[in-house]
C-alpha positions as CSV (number, residue, x, y, z in Angstrom):
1,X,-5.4,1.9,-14.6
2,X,-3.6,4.0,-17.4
3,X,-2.0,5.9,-14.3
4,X,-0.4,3.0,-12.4
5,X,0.8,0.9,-15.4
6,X,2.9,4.2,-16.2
7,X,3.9,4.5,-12.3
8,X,5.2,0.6,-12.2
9,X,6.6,1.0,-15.7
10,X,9.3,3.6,-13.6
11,X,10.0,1.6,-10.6
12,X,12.9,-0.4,-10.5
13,X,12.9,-4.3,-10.3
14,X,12.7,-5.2,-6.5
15,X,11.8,-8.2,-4.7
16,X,10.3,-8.3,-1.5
17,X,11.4,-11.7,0.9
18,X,9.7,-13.0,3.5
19,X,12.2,-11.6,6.4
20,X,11.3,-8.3,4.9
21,X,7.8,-8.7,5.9
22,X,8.2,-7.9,10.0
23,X,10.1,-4.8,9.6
24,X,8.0,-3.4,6.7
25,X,5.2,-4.1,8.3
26,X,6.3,-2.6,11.6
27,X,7.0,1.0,9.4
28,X,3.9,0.6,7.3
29,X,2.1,0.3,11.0
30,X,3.8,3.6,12.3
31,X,3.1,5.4,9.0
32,X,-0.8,4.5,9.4
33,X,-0.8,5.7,12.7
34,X,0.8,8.5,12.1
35,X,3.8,8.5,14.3
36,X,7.3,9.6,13.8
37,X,9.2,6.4,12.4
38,X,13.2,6.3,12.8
39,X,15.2,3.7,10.6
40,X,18.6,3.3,12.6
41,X,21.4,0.4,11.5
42,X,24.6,0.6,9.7
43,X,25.9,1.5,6.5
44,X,23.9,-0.8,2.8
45,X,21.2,-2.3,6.1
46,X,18.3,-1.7,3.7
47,X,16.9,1.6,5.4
48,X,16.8,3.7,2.0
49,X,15.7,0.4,0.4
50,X,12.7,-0.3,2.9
51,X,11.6,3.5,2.5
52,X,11.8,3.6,-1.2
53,X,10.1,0.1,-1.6
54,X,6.9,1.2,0.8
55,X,6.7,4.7,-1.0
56,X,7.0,2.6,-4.6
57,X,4.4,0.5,-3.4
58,X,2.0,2.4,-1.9
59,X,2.3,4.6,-4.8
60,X,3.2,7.8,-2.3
61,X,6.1,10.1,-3.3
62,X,9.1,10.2,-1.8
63,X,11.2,13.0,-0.9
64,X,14.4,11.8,0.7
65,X,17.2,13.8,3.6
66,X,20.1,13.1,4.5
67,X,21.0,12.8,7.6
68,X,24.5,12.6,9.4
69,X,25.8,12.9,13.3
70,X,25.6,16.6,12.2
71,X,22.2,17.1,11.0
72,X,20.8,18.9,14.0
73,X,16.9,20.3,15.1
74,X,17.8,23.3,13.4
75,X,18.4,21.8,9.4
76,X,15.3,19.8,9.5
77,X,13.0,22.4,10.9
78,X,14.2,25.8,9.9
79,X,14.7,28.5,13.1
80,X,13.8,32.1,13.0
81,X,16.0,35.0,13.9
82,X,14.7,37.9,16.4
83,X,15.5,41.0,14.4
84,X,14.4,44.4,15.8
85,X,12.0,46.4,13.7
């Protein structure tokens, strides 16, 4: 108990509405079942907020990346160079 009143006394105030409920649910769904989820939508959507929300409430951490047109296979994975030895 000690551990999550220290956790929730860190969070910041959110609210969660009703027409937040389908979409979270629809994440929280692909996260149980393991599979990749992708948040698309334009620019102040709520995609950083739904993420951050679901990690604060499920008491996961969160590490965050940001991603552009640019980003490519490459920056989220790593690649290896063939070198000779």
């Amino acid at each position: 108990a000690e551990k999550e009143a220290s956790r929730m006394g860190r969070e910041p105030n959110f609210q969660v509405l009703p027409g937040m409920l389908p979409v979270m649910e629809a994440a929280m769904c692909c996260v149980k079942m393991g599979w990749m989820t992708i948040l698309t939508g334009p620019q102040a959507s709520g995609k950083t907020f739904l993420v951050r929300t679901l990690a604060a409430l499920s008491g996961t951490s969160l590490r965050e990346i940001a991603m552009t047109s640019d980003t490519d296979t490459n920056d989220l994975l790593g690649c290896f160079e063939q070198v000779d030895v």
